[in-house]
VEXDREN-2710 file (C-alpha; in Angstrom, 1 decimal):
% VEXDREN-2710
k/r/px/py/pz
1/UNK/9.2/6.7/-24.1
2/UNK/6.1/8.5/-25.1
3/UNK/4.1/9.2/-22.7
4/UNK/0.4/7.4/-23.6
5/UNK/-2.8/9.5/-23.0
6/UNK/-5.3/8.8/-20.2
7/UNK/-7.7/7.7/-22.6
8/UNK/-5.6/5.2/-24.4
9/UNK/-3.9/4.2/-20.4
10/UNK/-8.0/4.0/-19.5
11/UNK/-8.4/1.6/-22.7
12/UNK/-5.6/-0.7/-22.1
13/UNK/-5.6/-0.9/-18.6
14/UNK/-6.5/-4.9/-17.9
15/UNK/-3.7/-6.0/-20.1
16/UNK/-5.0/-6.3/-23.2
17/UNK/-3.4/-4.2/-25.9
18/UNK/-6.0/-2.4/-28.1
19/UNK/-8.8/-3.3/-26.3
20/UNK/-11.1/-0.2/-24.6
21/UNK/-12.3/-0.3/-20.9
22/UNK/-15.0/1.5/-19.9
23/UNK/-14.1/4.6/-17.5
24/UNK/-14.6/3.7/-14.2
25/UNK/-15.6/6.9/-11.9
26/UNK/-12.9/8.2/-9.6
27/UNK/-15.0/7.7/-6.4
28/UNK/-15.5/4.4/-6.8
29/UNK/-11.6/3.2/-7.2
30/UNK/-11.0/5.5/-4.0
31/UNK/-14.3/3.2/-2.4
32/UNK/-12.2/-0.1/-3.9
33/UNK/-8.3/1.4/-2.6
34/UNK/-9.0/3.9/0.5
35/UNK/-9.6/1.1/3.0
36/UNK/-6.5/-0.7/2.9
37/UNK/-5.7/1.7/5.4
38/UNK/-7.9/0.6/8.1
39/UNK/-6.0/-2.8/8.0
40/UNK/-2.6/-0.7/8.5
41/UNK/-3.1/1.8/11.1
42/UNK/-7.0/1.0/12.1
43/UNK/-5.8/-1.3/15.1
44/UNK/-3.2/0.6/16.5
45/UNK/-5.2/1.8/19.7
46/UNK/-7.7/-1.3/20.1
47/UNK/-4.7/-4.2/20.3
48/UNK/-5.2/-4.0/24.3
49/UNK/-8.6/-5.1/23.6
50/UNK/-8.3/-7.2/21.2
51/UNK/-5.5/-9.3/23.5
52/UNK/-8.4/-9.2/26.0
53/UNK/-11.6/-10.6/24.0
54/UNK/-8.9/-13.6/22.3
55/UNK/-7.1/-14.4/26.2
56/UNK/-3.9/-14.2/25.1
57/UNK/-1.4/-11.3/25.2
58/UNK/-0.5/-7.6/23.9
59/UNK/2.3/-9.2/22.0
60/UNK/0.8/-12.4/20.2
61/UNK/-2.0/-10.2/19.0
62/UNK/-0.2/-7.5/17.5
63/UNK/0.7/-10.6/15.1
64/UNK/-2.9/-9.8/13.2
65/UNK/-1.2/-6.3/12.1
66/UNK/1.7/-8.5/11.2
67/UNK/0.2/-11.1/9.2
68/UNK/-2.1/-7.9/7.4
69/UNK/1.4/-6.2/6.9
70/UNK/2.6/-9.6/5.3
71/UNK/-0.6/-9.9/3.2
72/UNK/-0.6/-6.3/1.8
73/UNK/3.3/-7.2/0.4
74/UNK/2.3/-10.6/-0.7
75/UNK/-0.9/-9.7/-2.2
76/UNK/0.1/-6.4/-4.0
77/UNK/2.3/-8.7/-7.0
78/UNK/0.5/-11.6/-7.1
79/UNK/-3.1/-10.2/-7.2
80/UNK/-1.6/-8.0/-9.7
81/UNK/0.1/-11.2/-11.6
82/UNK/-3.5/-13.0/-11.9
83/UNK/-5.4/-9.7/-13.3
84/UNK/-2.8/-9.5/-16.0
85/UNK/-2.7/-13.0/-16.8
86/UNK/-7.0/-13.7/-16.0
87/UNK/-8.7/-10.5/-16.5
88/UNK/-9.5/-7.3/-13.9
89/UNK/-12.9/-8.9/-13.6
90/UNK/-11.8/-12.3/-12.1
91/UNK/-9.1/-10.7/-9.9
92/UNK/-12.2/-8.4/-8.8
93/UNK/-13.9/-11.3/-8.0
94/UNK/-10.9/-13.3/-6.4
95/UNK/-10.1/-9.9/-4.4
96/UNK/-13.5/-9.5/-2.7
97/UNK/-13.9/-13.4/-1.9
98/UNK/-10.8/-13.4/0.3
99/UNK/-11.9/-9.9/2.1
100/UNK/-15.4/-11.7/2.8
101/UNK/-13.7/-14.7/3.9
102/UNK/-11.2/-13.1/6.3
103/UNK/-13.9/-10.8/7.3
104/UNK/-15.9/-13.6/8.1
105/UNK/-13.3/-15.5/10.3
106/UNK/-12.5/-12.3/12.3
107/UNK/-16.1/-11.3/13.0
108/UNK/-17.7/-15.1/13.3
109/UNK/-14.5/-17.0/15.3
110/UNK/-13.1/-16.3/18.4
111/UNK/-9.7/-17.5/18.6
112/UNK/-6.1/-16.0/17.7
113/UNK/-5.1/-18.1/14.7
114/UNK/-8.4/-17.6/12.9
115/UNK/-8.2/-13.6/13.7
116/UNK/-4.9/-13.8/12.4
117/UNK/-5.7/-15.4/9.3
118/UNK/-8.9/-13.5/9.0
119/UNK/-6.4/-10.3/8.6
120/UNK/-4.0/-12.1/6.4
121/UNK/-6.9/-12.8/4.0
122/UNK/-8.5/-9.1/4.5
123/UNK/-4.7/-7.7/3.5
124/UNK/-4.3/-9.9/0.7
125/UNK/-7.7/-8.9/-1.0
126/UNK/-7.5/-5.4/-0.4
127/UNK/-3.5/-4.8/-1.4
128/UNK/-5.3/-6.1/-4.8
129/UNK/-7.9/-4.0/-5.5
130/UNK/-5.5/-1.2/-4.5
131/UNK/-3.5/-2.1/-7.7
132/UNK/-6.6/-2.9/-9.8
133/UNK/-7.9/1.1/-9.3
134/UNK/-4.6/2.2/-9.7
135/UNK/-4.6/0.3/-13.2
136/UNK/-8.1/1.7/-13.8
137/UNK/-7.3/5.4/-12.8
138/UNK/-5.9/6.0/-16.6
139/UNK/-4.6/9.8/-15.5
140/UNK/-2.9/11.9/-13.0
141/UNK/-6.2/13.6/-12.0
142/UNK/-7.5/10.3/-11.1
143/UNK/-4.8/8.7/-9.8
144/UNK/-4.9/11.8/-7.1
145/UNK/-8.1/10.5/-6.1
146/UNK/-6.8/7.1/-5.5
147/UNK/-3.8/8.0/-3.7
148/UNK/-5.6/10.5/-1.8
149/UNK/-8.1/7.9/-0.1
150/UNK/-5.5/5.9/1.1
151/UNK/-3.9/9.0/2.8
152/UNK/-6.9/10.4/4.2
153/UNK/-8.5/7.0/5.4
154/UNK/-4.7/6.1/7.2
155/UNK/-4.3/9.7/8.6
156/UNK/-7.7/9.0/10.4
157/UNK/-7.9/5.3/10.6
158/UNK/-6.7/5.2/14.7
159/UNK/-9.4/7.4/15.7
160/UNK/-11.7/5.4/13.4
161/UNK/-10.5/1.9/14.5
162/UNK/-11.1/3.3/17.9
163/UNK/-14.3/4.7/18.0
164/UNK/-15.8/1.7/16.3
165/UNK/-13.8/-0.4/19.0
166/UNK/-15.7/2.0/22.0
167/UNK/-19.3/1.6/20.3
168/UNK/-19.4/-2.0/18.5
169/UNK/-16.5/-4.1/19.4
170/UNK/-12.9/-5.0/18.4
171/UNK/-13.7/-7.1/15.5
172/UNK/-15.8/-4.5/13.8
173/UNK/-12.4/-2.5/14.0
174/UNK/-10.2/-5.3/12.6
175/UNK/-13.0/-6.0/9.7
176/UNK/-13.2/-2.2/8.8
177/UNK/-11.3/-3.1/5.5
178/UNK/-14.7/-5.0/4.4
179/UNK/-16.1/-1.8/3.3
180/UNK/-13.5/-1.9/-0.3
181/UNK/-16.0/-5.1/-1.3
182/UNK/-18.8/-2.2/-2.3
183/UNK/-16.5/-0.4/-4.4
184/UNK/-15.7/-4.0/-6.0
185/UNK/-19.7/-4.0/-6.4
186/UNK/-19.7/-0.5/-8.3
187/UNK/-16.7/-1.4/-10.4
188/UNK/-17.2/-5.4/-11.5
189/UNK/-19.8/-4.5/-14.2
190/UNK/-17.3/-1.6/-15.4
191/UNK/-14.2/-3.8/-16.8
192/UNK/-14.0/-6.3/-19.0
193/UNK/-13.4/-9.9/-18.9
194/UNK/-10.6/-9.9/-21.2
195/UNK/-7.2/-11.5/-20.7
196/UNK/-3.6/-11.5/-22.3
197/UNK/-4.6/-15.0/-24.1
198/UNK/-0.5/-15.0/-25.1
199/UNK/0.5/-15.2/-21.2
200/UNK/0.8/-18.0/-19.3
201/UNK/0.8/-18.1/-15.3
202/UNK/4.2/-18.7/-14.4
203/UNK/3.7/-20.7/-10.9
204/UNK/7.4/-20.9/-10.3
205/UNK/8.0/-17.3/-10.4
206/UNK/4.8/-16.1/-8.1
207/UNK/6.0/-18.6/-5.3
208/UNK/10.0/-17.6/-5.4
209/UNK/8.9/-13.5/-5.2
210/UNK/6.1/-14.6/-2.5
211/UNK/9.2/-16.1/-0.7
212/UNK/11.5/-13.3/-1.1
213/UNK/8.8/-10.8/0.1
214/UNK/7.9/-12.9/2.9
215/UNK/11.6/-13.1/4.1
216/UNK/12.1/-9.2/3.6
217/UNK/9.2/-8.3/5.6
218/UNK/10.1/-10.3/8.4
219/UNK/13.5/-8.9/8.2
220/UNK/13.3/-6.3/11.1
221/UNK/11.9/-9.2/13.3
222/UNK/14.2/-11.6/13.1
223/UNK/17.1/-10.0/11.1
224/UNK/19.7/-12.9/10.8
225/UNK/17.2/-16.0/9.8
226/UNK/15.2/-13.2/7.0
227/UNK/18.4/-11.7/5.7
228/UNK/19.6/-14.7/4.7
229/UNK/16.2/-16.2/3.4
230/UNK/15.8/-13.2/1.5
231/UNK/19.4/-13.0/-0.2
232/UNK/19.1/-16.8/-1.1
233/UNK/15.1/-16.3/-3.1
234/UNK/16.6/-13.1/-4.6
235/UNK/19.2/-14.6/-6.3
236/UNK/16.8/-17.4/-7.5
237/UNK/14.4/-14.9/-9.0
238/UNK/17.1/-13.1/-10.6
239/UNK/18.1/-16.6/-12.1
240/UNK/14.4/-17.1/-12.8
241/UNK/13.8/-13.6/-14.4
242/UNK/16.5/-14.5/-16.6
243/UNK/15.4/-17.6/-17.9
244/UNK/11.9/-16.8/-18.7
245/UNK/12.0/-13.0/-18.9
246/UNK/8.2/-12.9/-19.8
247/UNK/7.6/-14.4/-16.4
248/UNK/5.5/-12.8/-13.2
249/UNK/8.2/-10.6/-13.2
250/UNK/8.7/-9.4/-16.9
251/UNK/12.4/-8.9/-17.8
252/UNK/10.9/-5.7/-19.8
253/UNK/9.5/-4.4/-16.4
254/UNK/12.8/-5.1/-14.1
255/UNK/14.9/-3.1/-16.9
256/UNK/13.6/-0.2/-17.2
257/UNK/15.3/2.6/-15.7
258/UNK/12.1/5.0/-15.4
259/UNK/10.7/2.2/-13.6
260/UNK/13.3/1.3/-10.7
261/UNK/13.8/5.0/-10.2
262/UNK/9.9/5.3/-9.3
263/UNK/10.2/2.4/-6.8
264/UNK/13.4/3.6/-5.2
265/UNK/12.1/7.3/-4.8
266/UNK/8.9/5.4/-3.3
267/UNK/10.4/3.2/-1.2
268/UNK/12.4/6.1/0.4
269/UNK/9.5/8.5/0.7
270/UNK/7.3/5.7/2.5
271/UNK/10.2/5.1/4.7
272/UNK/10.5/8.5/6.0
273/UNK/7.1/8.9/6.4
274/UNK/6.3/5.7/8.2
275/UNK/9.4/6.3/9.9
276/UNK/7.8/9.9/11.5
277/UNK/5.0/8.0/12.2
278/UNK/6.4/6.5/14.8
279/UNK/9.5/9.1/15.7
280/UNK/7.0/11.4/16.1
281/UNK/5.0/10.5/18.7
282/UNK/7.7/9.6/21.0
283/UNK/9.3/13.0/20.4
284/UNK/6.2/14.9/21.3
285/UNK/6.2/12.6/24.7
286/UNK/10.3/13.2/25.7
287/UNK/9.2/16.8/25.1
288/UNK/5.8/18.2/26.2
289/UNK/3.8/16.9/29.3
290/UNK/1.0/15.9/26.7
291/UNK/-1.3/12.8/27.6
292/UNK/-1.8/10.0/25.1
293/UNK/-4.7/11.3/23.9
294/UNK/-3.9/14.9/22.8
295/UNK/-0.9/13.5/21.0
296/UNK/-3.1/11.3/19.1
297/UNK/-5.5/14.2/18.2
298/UNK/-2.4/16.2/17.3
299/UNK/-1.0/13.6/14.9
300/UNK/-4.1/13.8/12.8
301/UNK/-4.1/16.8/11.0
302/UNK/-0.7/16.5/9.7
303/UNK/-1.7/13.3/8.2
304/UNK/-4.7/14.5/7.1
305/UNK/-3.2/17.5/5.5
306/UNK/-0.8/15.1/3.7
307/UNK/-3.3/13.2/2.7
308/UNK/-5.7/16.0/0.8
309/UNK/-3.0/18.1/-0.4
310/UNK/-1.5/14.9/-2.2
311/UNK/-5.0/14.8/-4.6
312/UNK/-4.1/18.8/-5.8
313/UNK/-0.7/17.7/-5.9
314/UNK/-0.6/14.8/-8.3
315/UNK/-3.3/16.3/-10.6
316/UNK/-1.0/19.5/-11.0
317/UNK/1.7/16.7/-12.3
318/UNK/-0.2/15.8/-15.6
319/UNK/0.1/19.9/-16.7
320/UNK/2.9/20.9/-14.9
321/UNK/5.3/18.0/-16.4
322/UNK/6.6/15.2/-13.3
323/UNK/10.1/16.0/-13.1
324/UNK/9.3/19.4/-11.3
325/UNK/6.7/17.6/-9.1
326/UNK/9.1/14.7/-8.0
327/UNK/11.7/16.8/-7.2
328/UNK/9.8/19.0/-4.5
329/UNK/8.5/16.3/-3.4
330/UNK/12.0/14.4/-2.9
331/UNK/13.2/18.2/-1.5
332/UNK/10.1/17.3/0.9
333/UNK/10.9/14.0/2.0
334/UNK/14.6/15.1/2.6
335/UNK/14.3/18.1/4.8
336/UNK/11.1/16.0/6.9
337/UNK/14.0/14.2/9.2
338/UNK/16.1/17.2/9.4
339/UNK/13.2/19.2/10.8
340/UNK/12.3/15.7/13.4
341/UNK/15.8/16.6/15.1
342/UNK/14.5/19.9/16.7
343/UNK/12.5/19.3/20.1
344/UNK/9.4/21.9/18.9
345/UNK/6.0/20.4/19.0
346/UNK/5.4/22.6/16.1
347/UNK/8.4/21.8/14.3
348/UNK/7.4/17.7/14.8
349/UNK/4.4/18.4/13.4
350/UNK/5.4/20.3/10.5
351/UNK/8.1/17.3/9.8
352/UNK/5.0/15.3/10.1
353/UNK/3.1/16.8/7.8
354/UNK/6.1/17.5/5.1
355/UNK/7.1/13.6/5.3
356/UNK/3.3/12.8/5.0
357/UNK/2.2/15.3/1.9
358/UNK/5.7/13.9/0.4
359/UNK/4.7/10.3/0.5
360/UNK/1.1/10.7/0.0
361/UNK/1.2/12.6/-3.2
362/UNK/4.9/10.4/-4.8
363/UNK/2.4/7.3/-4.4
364/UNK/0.5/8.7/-7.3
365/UNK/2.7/10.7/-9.0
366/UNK/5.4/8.1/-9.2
367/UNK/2.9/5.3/-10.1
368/UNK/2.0/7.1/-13.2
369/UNK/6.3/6.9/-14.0
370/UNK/6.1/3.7/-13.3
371/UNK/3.2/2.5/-15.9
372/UNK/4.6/5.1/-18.3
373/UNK/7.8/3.3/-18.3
374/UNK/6.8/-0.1/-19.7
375/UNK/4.6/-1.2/-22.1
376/UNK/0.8/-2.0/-22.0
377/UNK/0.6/-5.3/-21.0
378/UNK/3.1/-4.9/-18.2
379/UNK/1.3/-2.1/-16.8
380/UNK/-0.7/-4.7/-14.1
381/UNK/2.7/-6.4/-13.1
382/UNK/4.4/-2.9/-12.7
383/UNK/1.6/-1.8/-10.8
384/UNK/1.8/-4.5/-8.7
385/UNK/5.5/-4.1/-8.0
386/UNK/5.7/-0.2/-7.3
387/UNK/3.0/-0.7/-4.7
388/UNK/5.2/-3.8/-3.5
389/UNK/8.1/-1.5/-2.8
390/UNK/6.5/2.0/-1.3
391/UNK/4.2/-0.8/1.2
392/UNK/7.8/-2.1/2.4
393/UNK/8.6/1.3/3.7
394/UNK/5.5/1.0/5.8
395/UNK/7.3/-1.8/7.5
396/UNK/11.0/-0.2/7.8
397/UNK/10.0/2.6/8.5
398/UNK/9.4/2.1/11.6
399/UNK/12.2/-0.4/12.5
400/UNK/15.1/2.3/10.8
401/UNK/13.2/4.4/13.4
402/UNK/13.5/2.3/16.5
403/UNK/17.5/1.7/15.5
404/UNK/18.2/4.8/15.2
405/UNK/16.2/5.8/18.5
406/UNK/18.2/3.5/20.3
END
């Protein structure tokens, strides 16, 4: 398939075939995408407190990172699904008013299962306006940008979540993702209205993936219950993608090889790097006297070097051709484990920071396969999916760690 250019990617990037969208500028998608991460990594160090101001335990409120981890899967296809069947400007609109709303109920209501659902709705607003700038970037330059802020804001999103904890409170931390609503403010007037007015919401198909991506992230938690779930509402959607192959997941989307080869490389590359995430750390405390503290410190500038390298890194892949790119960056992902085995601080780190600038930069890079692959008005609904499967290796990641730990 030829490959479009980013001005005619720019022009069609609501949907709508032929029809031009305004350039939206780069700082302002990475305002809308970068704080996603907050939601992800911000509470790791304040869940002590937060068990404290709600009365309840360590355990039962790690459940709001849960229920943002669910909402980020969730939210990523289906917000994508109603910009490409209502407009970007009404899934803009749609996006912010559930970020307000679970804002609201984490800042404004003291107990658990409004927390909880405060997060859900923050994750499910935010995983969409991470696909809506990623529809909007319209080239690899741009894209960089995007991918970039979502490093950088999750290499230093701890430190962040904890320093806001220390000076406001815990529910400033948990309602950090609130800021993406001003890069919704920049953009709204930016992109059209315009729809695909020969689509039709297909209901049945948004609730049978929302199903199977509920049952694969819970999955690691309760293995034998989710497995089963999530082979059963596979095997309906197949069914279902089948019978109406212009459905929320297009036939024309699901078949293109360019396409599944972007999600699988991005799957595995989030995997490893989530994975080190939390390998990482342990190592570094079987192996050096280190406090807490310094190890958290430490795991910063990995992340962080990950996370700006990966803006040079995905720009270089517009002149440089991706094939080149991918495959140093798969070379990356590949030799990050490898280097994890050896007991070195400096060699953790370095396996940190290959895993991270591996991950970081194939978001973007591979996105840009992935829209190339399929036609214009799929672009939204293959957004929606990529992102879908490189935010599931944030949540295996992690378990494939602990397994393989134990």
């Amino acid at each position: 398939m030829q490959e479009p250019t980013p001005g005619s990617r720019a022009a069609d990037a609501s949907g709508a075939p032929g029809t031009r969208t305004p350039r939206v500028p780069a700082p302002y998608l990475a305002l809308m995408a970068g704080p996603l991460s907050f939601g992800i990594a911000g509470p790791a160090l304040v869940l002590d407190d937060v068990a404290r101001g709600l009365g309840t335990s360590e355990s039962a409120a790690a459940w709001c990172v849960t229920a943002f981890g669910w909402g980020i899967a969730v939210g990523t296809p289906l917000m994508a699904g109603l910009m490409r069947h209502r407009g970007p400007r009404l899934a803009l609109l749609a996006c912010a008013l559930q970020i307000a709303v679970g804002a609201a109920l984490v800042l404004g209501v003291p107990v658990l299962g409004a927390t909880i659902t405060g997060c859900a709705l923050q994750a499910l607003g935010t995983a969409g306006l991470t696909s809506i700038a990623m529809n909007l970037a319209g080239s690899p330059l741009r894209m960089g940008v995007v991918s970039a802020s979502l490093a950088v804001v999750g290499a230093s999103a701890p430190l962040v979540g904890s320093l806001v904890n220390e000076a406001l409170s815990w529910r400033m931390s948990l309602a950090l993702p609130v800021i993406s609503v001003l890069g919704v403010l920049a953009v709204i007037r930016r992109v059209p209205t315009h729809r695909d007015p020969g689509s039709t919401f297909d209901g049945l198909g948004a609730a049978v993936l929302t199903a199977l991506v509920t049952a694969v992230v819970f999955v690691p938690t309760y293995p034998a219950v989710a497995g089963v779930c999530a082979v059963v509402a596979a095997a309906v959607l197949v069914g279902h993608t089948r019978s109406r192959p212009s459905g929320f997941v297009p036939a024309s989307v699901v078949r293109q090889t360019a396409f599944l080869t972007a999600c699988g490389l991005a799957l595995a590359l989030a995997i490893v790097n989530f994975g080190l995430m939390y390998a990482v750390p342990q190592a570094l405390t079987e192996h050096t006297d280190w406090t807490i503290d310094r190890i958290g410190v430490s795991m910063v500038w990995p992340l962080l070097l990950g996370g700006g390298l990966s803006w040079f890194v995905v720009a270089a892949s517009g002149p440089l051709g991706r094939r080149p790119v991918v495959t140093v960056l798969v070379v990356l992902g590949a030799v990050a484990p490898l280097l994890a085995l050896s007991g070195s601080w400096t060699v953790l780190l370095v396996a940190q920071a290959s895993a991270s600038i591996a991950a970081a930069s194939g978001q973007g890079v591979l996105a840009g396969q992935a829209q190339d692959a399929v036609r214009a008005a799929d672009r939204p609904s293959a957004t929606g999916l990529f992102n879908l499967c490189y935010l599931l290796g944030a949540a295996f990641g992690p378990s494939i760690a602990t397994l393989l730990a134990g």
